[in-house]
N, C-alpha and C positions, 0 to 999 in steps of 0.2 A: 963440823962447823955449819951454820945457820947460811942455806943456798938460795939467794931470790929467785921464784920459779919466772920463767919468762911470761904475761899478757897481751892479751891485746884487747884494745879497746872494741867494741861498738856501741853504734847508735842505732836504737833500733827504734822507729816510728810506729806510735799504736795508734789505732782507736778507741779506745778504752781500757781505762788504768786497769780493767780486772786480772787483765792478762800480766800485769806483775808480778804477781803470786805465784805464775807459771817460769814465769824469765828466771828467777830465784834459784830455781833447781841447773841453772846450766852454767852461773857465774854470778861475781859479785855484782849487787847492784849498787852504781856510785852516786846516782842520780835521776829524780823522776820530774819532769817538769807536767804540772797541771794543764799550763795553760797552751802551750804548744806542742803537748801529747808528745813526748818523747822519750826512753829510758836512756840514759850513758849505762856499760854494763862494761864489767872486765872479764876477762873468759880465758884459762891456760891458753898457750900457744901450742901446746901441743894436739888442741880437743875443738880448735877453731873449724877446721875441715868435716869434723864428723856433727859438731854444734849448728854449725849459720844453717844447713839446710834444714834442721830440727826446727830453728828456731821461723824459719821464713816458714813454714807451712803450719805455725800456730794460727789458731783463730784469731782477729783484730789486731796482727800482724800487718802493716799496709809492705814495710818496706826495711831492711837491715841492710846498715853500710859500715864498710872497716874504719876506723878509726885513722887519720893520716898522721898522729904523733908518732910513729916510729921511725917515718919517712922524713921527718925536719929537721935540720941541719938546726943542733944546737949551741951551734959556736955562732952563729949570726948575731951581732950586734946593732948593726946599722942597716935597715931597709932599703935608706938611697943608696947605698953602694951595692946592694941586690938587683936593684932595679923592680923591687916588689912595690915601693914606693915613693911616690915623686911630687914632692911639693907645689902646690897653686901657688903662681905671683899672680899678686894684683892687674899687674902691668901686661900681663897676657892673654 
């Protein structure tokens, strides 16, 4: 039967898009933003430990960070009742 391997996301800040073509070889890439030089990339979970240091010491690499979607609580419905978010009255 058909197993989803586990992911994990990162964000990894460049300075120039050359090094995309390099990022390619160590996981999916999901997304390249132009104007605020960025890649989203997905990477096994099993290959995350041996990869992030691989990938921080590429050339126009500034900076790689983990991705926090596996850490959000996906039953959350309602923000004010988090207390993640809390609405402006006029009146205050």
């Amino acid at each position: 039967m058909f197993e989803l391997t586990e992911r994990q996301g990162l964000v990894v800040y460049i300075t120039s898009r050359r090094v995309v073509r390099v990022l390619r070889h160590y996981g999916r890439i999901q997304y390249v933003s132009k104007h605020f030089h960025y890649v989203m990339m997905y990477v096994n979970q099993a290959q995350v430990a041996k990869v992030l240091p691989e990938i921080k010491q590429l050339r126009n690499v500034k900076r790689v960070e983990l991705s926090p979607w596996q850490t959000l609580d996906p039953d959350v419905v309602d923000l004010k009742s988090t207390g993640l978010y809390k609405s402006q009255d006029e009146d205050e």
